[in-house]
DOMI-772585 format. One record per residue (C-alpha): residue number from 1; x, y, z; residue in three letters. Coordinates in steps of 0.1 Angstrom, whole numbers, always signed. Example, Ala and Ser with C-alpha at 12.3 -4.5 7.8 and 13.67 -1.06 7.14 Angstrom:
! DOMI-772585
- seq:xx:yy:zz:type
- 1:+123:-45:+78:ALA .
- 2:+137:-11:+71:SER .
This chain:
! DOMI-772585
- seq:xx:yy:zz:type
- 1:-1113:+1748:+694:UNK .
- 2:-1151:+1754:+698:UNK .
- 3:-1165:+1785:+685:UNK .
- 4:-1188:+1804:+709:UNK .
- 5:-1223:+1812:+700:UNK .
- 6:-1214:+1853:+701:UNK .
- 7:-1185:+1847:+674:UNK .
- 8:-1209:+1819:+656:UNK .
- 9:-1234:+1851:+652:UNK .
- 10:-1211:+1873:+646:UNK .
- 11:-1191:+1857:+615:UNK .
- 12:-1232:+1848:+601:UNK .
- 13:-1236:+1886:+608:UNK .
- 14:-1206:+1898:+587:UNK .
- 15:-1210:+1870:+562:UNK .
- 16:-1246:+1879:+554:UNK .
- 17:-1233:+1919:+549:UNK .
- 18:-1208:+1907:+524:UNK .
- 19:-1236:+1884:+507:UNK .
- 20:-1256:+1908:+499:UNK .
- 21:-1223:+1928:+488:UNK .
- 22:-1214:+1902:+460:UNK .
- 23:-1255:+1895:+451:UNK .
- 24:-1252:+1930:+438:UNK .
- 25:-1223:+1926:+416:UNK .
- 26:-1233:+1893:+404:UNK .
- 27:-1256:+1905:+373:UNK .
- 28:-1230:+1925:+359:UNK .
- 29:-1211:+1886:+344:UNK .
- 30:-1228:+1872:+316:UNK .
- 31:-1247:+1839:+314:UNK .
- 32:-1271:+1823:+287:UNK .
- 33:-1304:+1816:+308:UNK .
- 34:-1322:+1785:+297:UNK .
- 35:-1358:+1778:+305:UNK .
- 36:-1352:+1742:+304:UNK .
- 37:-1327:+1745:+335:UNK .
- 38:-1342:+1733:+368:UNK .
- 39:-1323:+1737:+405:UNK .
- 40:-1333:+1714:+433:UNK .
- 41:-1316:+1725:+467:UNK .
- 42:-1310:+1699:+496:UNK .
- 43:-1283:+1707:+518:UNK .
- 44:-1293:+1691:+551:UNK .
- 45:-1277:+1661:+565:UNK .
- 46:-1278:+1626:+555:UNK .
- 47:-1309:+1612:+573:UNK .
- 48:-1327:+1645:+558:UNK .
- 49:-1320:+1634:+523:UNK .
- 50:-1332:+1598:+529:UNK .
- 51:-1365:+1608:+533:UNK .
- 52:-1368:+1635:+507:UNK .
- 53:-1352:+1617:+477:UNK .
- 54:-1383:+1593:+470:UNK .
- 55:-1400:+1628:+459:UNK .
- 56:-1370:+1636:+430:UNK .
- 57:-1394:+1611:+405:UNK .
- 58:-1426:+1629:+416:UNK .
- 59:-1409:+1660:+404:UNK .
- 60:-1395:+1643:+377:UNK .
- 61:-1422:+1630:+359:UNK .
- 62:-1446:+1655:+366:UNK .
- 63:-1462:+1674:+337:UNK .
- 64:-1449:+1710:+347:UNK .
- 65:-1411:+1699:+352:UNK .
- 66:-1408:+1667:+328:UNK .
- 67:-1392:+1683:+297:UNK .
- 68:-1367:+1701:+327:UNK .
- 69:-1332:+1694:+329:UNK .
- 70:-1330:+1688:+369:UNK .
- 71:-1298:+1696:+385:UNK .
- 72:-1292:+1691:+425:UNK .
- 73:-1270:+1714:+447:UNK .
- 74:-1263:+1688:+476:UNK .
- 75:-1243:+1682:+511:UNK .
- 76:-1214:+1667:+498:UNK .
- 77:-1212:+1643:+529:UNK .
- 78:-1244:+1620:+509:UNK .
- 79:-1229:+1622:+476:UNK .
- 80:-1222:+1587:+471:UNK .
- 81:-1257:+1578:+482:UNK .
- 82:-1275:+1603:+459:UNK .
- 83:-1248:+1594:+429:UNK .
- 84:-1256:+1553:+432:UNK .
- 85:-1292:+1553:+439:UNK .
- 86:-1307:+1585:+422:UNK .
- 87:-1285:+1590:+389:UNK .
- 88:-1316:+1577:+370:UNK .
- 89:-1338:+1611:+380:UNK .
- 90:-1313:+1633:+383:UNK .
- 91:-1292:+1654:+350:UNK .
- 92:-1265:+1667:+367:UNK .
- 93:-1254:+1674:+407:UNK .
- 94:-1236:+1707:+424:UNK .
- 95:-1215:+1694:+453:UNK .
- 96:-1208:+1719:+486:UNK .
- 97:-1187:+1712:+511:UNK .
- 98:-1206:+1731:+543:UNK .
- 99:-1181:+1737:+563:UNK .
- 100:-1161:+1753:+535:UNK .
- 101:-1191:+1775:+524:UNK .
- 102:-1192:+1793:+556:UNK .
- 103:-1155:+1797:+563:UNK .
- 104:-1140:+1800:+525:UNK .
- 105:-1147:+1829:+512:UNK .
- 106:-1132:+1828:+479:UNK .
- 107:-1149:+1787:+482:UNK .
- 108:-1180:+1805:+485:UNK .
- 109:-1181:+1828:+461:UNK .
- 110:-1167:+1807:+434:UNK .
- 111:-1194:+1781:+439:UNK .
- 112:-1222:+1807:+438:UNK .
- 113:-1209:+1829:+411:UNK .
- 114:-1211:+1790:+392:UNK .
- 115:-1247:+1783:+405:UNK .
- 116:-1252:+1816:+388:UNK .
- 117:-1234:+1815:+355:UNK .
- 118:-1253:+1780:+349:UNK .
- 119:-1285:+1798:+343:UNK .
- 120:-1316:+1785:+362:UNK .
- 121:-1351:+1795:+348:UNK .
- 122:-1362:+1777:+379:UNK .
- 123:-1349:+1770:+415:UNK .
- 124:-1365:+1749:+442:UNK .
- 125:-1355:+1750:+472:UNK .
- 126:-1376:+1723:+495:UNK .
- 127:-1359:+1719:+530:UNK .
- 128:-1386:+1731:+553:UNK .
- 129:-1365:+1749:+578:UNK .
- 130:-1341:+1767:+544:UNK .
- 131:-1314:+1780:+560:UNK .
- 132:-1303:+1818:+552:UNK .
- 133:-1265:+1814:+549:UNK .
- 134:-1270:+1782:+525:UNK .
- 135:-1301:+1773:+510:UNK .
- 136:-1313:+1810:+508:UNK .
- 137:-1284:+1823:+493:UNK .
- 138:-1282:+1798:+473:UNK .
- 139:-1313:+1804:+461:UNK .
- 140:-1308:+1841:+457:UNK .
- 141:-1275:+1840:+437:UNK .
- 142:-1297:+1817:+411:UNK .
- 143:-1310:+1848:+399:UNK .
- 144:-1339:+1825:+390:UNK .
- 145:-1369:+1839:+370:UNK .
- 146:-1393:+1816:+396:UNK .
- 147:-1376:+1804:+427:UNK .
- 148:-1396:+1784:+452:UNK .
- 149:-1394:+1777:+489:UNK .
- 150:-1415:+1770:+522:UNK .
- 151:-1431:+1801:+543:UNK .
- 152:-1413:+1793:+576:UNK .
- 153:-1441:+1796:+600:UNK .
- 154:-1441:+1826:+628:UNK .
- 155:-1435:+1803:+656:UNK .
- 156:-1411:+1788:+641:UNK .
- 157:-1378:+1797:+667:UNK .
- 158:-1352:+1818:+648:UNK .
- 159:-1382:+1822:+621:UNK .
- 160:-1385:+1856:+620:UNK .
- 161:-1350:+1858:+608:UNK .
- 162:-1355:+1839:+574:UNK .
- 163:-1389:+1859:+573:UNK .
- 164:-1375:+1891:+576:UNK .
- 165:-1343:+1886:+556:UNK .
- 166:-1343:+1863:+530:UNK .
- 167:-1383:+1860:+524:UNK .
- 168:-1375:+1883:+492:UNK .
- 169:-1354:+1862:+476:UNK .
- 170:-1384:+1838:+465:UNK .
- 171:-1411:+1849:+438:UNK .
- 172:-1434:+1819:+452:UNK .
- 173:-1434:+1807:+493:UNK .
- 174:-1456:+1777:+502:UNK .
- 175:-1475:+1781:+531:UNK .
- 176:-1472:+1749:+553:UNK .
- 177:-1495:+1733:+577:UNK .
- 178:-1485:+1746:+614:UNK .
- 179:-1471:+1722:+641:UNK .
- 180:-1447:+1695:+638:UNK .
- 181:-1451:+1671:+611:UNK .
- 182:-1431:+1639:+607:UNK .
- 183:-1402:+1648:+578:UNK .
- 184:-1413:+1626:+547:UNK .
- 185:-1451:+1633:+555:UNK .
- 186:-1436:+1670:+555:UNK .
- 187:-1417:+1669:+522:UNK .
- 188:-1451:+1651:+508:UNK .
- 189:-1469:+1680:+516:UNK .
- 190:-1442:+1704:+500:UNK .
- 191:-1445:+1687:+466:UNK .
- 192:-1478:+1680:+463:UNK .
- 193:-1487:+1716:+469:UNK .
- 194:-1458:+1730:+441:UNK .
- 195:-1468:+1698:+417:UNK .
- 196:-1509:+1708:+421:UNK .
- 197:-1514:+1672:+426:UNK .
- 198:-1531:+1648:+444:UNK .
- 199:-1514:+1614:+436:UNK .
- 200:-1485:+1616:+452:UNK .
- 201:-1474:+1579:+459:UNK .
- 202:-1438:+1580:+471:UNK .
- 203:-1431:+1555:+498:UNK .
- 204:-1398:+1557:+517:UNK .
- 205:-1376:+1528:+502:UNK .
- 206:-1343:+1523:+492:UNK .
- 207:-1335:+1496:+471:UNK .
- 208:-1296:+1481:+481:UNK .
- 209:-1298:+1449:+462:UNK .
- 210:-1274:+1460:+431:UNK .
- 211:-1251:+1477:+457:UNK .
- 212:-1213:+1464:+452:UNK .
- 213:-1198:+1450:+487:UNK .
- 214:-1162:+1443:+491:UNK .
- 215:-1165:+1439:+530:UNK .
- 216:-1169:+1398:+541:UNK .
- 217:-1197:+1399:+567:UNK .
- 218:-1216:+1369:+591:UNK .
- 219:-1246:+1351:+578:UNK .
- 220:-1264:+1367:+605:UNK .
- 221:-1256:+1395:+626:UNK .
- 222:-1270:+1433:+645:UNK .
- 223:-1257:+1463:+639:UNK .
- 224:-1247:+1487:+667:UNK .
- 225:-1240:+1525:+657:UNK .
- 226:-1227:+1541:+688:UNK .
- 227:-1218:+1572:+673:UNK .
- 228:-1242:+1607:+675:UNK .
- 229:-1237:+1642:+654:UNK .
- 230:-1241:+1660:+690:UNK .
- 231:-1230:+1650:+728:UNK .
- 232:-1265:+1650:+736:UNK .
- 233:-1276:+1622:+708:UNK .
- 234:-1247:+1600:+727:UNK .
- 235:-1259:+1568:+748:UNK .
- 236:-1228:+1560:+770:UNK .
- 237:-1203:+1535:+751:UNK .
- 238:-1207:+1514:+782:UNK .
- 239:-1238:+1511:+775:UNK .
- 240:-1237:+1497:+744:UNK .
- 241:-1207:+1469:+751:UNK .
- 242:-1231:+1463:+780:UNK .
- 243:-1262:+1449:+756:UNK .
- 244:-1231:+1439:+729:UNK .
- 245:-1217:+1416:+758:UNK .
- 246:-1254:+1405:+763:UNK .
- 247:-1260:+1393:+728:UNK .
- 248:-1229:+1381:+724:UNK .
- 249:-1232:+1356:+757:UNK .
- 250:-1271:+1347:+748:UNK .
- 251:-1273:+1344:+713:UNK .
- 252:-1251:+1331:+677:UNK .
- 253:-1252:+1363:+662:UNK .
- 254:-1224:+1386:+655:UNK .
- 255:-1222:+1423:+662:UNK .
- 256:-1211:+1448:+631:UNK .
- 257:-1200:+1484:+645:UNK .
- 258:-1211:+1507:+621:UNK .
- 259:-1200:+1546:+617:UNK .
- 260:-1180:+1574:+600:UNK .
- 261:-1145:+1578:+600:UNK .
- 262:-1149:+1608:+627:UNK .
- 263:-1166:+1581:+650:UNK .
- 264:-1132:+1559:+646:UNK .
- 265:-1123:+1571:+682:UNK .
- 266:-1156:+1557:+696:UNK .
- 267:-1160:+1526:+678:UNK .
- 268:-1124:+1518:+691:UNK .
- 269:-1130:+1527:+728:UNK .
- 270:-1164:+1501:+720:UNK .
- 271:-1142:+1472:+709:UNK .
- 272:-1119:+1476:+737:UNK .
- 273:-1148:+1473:+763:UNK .
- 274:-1159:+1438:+741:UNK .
- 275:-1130:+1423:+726:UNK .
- 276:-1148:+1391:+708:UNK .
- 277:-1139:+1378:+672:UNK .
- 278:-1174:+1379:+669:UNK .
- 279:-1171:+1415:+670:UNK .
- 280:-1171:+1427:+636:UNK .
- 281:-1160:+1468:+631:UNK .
- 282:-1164:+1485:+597:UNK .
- 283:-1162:+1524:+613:UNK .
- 284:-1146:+1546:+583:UNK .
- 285:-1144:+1520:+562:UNK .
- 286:-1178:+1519:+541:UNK .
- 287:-1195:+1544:+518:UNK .
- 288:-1230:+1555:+525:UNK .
- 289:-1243:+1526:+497:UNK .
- 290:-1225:+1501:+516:UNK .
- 291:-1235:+1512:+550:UNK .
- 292:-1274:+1512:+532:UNK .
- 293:-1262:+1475:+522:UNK .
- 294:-1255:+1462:+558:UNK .
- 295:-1282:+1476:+574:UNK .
- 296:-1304:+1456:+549:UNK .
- 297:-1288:+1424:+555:UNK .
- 298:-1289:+1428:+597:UNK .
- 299:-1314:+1414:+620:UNK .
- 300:-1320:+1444:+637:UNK .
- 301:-1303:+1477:+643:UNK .
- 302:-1291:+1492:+680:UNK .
- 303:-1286:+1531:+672:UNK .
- 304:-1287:+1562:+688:UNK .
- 305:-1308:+1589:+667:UNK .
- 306:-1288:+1592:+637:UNK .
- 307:-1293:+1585:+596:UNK .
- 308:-1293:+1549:+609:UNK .
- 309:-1324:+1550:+617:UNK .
- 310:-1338:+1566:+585:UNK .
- 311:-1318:+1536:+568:UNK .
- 312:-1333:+1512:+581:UNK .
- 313:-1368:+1526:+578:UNK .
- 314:-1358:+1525:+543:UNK .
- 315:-1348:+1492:+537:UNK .
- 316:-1370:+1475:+562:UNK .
- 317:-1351:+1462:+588:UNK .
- 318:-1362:+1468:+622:UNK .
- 319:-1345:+1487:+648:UNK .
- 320:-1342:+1500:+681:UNK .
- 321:-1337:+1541:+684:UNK .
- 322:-1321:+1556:+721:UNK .
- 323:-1331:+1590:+717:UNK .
- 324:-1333:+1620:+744:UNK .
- 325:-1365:+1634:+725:UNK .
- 326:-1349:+1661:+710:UNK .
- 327:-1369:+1667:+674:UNK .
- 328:-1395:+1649:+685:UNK .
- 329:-1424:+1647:+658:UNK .
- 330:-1405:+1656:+633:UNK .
- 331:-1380:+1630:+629:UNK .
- 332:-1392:+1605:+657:UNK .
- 333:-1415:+1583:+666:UNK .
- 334:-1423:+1568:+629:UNK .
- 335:-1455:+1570:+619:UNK .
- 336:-1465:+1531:+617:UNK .
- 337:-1482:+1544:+579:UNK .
- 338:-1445:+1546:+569:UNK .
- 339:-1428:+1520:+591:UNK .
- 340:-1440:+1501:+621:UNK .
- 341:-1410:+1480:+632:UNK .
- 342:-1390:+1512:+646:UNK .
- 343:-1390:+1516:+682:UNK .
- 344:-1379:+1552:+699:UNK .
- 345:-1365:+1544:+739:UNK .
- 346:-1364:+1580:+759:UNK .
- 347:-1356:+1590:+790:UNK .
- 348:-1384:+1583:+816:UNK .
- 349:-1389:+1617:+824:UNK .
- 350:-1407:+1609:+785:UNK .
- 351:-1418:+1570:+789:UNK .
- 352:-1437:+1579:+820:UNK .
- 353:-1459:+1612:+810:UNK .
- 354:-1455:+1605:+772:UNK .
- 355:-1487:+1620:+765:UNK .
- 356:-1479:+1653:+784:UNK .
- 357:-1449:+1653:+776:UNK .
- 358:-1447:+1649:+735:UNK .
- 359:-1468:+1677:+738:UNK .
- 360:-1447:+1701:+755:UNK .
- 361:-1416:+1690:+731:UNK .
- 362:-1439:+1699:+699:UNK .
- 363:-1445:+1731:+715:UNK .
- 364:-1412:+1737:+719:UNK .
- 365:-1408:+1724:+685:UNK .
- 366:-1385:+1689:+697:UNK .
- 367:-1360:+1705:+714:UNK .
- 368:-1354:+1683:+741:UNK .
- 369:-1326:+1689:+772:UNK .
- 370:-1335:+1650:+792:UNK .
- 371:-1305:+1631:+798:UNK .
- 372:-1301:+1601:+771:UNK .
- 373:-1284:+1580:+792:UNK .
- 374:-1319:+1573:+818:UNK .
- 375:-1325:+1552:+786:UNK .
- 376:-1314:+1520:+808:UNK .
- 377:-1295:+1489:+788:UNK .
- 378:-1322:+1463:+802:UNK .
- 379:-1347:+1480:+786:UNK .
- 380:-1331:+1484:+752:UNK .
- 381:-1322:+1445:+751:UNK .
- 382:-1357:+1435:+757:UNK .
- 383:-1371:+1458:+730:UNK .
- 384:-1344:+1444:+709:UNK .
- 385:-1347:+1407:+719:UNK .
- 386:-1383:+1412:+705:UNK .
- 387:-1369:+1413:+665:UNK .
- 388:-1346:+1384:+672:UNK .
């Protein structure tokens, strides 16, 4: 059953009164504070961590933190992606489950009475929008001599919240260039501003090639990832056996459904609408690597706007984005700087006044309501047929 937004507020409401409750016990348990003891905070989704984790080196090997022992409190959804590819820069990792941390109280407070007991000198926390029930408070049970964060900007909606309630758990906010900027460009500007530097050189890659694969796959093939985080983000599954169908009659390649074991459902409603040997589904059967791993290997991607896109930004491979604009600037259209085979299909209510049009979204900071599914299937297979 769906929560409503009232009872959403609410349980934040109460949940931030009992916060501040146990931040005032906290001090009275003992821990050994070392200065050596660095906290990175990340706990957006996967597609969010993709295109911050090229900046863990830059912090890394920077002069102020390179003697630091650098420990990351993550999303436990990307674990295995941060585990294989970043072990190397990273000393230890803190694993929350989100949904657990808002709901579990004892979960909760048991995982930030630890964050606490470990004894941070330092804590940064470097998601630009910081949330107040995770990030912040994650950040404020630190008990951190220096904790750093992003001033979230006035016009930010819902801004005024963070500003007004959890500003004072930081000794040091960075102020941020207004209006939207892309993510990785964002998260360049974040570290180069606490770093003091200049020479910032991270580029968004992700390196698959010592990735272990136990899943037998065609020589050549496109991915299709039909599933979306939100109804919105959700191009019509008869869309998508409509351009699988297409590729499938016009071309040799094979077709590999990619998603997470909650899109199971839709990839199975898609294989019944295209029911072809050629059809190849790995839905809930691959880890985040592995997933990395395929997308490298693929012609092309077909994806609505999910960490598939960020994916294959990362490892090269072209692909083809339905989106109904909503984020728009920050996480879509790429800028052609950081990749230039990505194309973003929206609604024509966007395609025919884009101009106008990606203005009003920035100033209402990308959050789109047009309908995904005027994206029409022609146009998706000739933008698509232009990578083949």
């Amino acid at each position: 059953m769906t929560e409503s937004l009232f009872w959403i507020k609410l349980r934040n409401l109460l949940l931030f009164c009992v916060d501040i409750i146990f931040f005032t016990i906290l001090p009275i348990f003992n821990r050994i504070q070392s200065s050596s003891r660095v906290l990175l905070v990340r706990m957006d989704s996967i597609g969010d961590y993709i295109l911050f984790r090229n900046y863990i080196k830059a912090l890394k090997l920077s002069p102020r933190y390179a003697d630091s022992q650098i420990t990351l409190v993550g999303n436990i959804i990307w674990r295995d992606l941060a585990e294989f590819f970043d072990k190397g820069e990273l000393d230890s990792c803190i694993w929350i489950d989100r949904k657990k941390f808002i709901r579990n109280l004892a979960y909760r407070y048991k995982t930030l009475k630890t964050i606490y007991e470990l004894g941070f000198q330092t804590v940064i926390e470097s998601e630009f929008s910081h949330e107040i029930l995770f990030g912040d408070a994650i950040v404020h049970a630190s008990f951190a001599l220096e904790s750093v964060g992003s001033l979230i900007p006035k016009d930010k909606p819902g801004g005024w919240k963070n500003r007004l309630l959890s500003t004072s758990f930081y000794t040091t906010l960075i102020n941020m260039q207004d209006g939207i900027t892309f993510e990785f460009n964002r998260n360049k500007e974040f570290f180069t501003k606490l770093l003091q530097t200049e020479t910032i050189t991270a580029k968004l890659e992700l390196d698959t090639t010592a990735v272990p694969f136990k899943v037998m796959l065609p020589q050549e093939y496109i991915v299709i990832v039909p599933g979306a985080q939100h109804e919105f983000r959700q191009w019509a599954i008869q869309h998508f056996a409509f351009i699988i169908s297409h590729f499938l009659n016009s071309t040799g390649y094979h077709i590999v459904v990619c998603g997470s074991i909650a899109e199971i459902p839709i990839a199975q409603q898609l294989l019944g609408l295209c029911n072809s040997a050629r059809v190849v589904n790995t839905t809930g059967k691959i880890n985040l690597p592995e997933f990395a791993k395929i997308i490298a290997g693929a012609k092309t991607v077909i994806t609505n706007e999910t960490s598939a896109v960020h994916f294959a930004a990362a490892v090269k491979t072209p692909f083809v984005c339905i989106s109904n604009g909503h984020d728009f600037g920050r996480f879509h259209p790429y800028p052609t700087d950081i990749f230039a085979q990505g194309v973003f299909l929206y609604p024509f209510e966007i395609k025919e006044q884009y101009a106008r049009i990606a203005d009003e979204l920035k100033l209402l900071q990308g959050k789109a309501k047009y309908n995904i599914n005027n994206v029409l299937p022609e146009t998706v297979i000739q933008m698509v047929e232009k990578f083949l």
